[in-house]
VMD Tcl script that builds the backbone (N, CA, C; Angstrom):
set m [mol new atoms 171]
animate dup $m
set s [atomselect $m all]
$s set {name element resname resid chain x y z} {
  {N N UNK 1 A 66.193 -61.251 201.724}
  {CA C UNK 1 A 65.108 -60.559 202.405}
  {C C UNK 1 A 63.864 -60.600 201.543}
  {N N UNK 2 A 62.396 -60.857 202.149}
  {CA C UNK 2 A 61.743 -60.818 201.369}
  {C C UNK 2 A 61.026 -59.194 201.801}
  {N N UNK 3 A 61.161 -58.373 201.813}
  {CA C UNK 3 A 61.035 -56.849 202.029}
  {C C UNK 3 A 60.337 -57.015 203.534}
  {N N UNK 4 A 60.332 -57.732 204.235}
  {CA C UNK 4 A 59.028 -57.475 205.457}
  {C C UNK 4 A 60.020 -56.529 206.790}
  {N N UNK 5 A 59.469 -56.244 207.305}
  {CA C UNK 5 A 60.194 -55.348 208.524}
  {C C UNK 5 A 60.680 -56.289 209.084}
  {N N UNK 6 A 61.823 -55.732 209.935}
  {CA C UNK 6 A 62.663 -56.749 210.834}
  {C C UNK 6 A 62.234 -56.224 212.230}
  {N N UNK 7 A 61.863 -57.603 212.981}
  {CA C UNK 7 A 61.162 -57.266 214.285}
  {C C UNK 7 A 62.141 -56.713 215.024}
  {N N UNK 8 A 61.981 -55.702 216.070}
  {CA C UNK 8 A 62.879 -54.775 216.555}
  {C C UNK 8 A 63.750 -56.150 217.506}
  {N N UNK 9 A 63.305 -57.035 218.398}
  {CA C UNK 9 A 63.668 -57.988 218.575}
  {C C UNK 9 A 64.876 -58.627 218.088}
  {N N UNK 10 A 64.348 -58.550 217.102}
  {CA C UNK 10 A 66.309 -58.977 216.057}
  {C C UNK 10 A 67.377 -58.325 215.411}
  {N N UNK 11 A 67.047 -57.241 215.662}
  {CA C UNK 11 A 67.921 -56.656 215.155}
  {C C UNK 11 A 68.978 -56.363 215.972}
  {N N UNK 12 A 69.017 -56.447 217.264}
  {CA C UNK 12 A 70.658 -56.913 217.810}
  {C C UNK 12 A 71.407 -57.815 216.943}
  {N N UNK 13 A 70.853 -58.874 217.306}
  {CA C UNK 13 A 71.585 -59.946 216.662}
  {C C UNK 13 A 72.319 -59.777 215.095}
  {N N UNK 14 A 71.355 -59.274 214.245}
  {CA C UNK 14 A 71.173 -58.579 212.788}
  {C C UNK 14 A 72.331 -57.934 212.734}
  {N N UNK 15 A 72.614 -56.866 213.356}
  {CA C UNK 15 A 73.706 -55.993 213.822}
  {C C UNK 15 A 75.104 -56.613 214.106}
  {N N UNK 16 A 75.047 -56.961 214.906}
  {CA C UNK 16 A 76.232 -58.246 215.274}
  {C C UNK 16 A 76.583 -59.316 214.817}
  {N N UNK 17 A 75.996 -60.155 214.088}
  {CA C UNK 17 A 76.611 -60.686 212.891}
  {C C UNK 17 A 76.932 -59.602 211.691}
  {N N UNK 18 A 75.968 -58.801 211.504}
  {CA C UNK 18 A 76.697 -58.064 209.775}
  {C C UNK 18 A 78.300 -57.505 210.561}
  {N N UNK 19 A 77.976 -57.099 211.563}
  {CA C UNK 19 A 79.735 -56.224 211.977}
  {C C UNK 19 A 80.614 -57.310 212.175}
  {N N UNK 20 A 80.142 -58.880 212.447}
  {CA C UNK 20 A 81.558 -59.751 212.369}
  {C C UNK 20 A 81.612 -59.779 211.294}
  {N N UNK 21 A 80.698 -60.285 210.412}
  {CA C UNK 21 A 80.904 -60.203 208.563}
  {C C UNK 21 A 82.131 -59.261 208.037}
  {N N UNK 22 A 81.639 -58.288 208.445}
  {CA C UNK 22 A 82.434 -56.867 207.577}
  {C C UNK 22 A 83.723 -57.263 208.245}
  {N N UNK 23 A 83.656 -57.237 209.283}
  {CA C UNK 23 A 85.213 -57.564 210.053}
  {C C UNK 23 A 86.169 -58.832 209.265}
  {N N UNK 24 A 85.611 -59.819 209.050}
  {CA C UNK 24 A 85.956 -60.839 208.980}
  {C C UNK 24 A 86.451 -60.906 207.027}
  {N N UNK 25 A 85.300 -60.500 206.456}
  {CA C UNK 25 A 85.549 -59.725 205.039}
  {C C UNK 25 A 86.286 -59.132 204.544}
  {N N UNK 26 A 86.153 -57.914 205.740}
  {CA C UNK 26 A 86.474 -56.262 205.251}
  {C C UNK 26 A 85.650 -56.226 204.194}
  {N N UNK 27 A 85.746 -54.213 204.025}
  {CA C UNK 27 A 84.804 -53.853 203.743}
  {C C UNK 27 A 84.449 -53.989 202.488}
  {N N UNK 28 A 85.518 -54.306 201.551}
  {CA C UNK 28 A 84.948 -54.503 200.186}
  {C C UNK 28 A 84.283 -56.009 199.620}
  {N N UNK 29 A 84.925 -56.796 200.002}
  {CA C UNK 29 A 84.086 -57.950 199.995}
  {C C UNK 29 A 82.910 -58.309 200.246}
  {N N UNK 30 A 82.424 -57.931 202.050}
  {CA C UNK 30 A 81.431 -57.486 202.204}
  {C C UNK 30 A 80.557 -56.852 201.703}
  {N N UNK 31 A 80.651 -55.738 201.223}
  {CA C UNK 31 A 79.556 -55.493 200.215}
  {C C UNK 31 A 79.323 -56.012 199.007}
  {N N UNK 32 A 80.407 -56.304 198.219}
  {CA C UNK 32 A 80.357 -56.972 196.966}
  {C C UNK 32 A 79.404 -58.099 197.159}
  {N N UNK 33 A 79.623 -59.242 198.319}
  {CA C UNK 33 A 78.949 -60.251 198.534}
  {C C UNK 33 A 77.625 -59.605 198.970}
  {N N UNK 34 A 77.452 -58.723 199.901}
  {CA C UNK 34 A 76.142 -58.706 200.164}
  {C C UNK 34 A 74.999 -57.650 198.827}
  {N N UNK 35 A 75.976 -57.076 198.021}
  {CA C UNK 35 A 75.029 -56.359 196.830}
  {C C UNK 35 A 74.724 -57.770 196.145}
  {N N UNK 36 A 75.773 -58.882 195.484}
  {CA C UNK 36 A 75.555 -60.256 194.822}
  {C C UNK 36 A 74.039 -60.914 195.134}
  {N N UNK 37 A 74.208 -60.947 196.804}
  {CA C UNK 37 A 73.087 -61.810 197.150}
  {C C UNK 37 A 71.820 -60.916 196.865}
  {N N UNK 38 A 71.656 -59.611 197.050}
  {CA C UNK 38 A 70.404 -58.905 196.916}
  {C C UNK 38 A 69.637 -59.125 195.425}
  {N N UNK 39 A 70.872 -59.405 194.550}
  {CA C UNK 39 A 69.954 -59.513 193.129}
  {C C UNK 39 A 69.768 -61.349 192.959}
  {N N UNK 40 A 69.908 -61.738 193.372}
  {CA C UNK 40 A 69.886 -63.061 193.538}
  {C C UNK 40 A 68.042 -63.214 193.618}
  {N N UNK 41 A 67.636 -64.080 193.082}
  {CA C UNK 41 A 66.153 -64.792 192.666}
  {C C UNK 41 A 66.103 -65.753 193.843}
  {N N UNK 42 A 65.183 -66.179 194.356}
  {CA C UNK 42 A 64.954 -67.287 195.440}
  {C C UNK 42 A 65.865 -68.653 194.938}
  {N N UNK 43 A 65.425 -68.911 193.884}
  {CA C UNK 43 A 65.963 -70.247 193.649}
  {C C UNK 43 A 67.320 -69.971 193.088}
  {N N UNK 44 A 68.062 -68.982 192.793}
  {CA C UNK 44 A 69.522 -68.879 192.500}
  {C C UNK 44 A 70.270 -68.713 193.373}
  {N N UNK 45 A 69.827 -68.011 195.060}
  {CA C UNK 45 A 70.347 -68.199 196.621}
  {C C UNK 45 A 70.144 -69.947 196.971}
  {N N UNK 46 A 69.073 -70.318 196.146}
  {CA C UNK 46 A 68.845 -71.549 196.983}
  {C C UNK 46 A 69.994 -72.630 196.129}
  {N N UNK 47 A 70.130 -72.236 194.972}
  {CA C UNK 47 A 71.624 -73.213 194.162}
  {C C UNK 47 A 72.476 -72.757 194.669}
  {N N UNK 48 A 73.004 -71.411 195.181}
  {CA C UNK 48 A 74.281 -70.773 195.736}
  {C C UNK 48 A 74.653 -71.955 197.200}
  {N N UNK 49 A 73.829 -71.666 197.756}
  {CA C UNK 49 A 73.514 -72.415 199.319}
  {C C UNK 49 A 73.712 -73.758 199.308}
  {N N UNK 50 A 72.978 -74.891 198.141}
  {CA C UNK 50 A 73.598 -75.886 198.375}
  {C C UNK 50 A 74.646 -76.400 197.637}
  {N N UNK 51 A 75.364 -75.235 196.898}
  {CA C UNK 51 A 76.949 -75.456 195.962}
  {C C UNK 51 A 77.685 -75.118 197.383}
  {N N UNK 52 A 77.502 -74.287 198.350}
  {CA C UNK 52 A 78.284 -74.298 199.050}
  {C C UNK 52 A 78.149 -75.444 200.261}
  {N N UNK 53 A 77.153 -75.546 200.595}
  {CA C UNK 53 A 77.228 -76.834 201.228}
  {C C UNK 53 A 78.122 -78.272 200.639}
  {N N UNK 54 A 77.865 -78.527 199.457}
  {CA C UNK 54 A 78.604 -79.375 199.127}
  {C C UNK 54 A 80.074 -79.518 198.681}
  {N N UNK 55 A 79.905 -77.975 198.523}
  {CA C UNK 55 A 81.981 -77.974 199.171}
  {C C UNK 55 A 82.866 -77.630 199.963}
  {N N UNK 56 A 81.761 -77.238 201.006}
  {CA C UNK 56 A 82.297 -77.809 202.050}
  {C C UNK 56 A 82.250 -79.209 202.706}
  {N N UNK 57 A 81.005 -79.678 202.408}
  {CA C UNK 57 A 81.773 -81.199 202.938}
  {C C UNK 57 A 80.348 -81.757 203.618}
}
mol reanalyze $m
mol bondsrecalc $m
mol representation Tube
mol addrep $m
């Protein structure tokens, strides 16, 4: 996030993916991963993102 408001517009969606997340997670993972990414620097999400791209395939 770069702090800006989330247009009311999206935040359905916003909503409904984080609750498959957590589901799919559970709840401790889920947060663990989503506190990880918050301290994360632009360009250390952006090495995360394409380490995972490339193993997956």
């Amino acid at each position: 996030s770069v702090g800006a408001p989330l247009p009311a517009a999206e935040r359905g969606d916003v909503d409904r993916i984080t609750r498959a997340a957590r589901t799919t997670l559970g709840e401790a993972a889920f947060t663990g991963s989503f506190t990880h990414g918050t301290r994360l620097s632009p360009e250390e999400a952006l090495h995360e993102t394409s380490a995972c791209r490339t193993a997956s395939g």
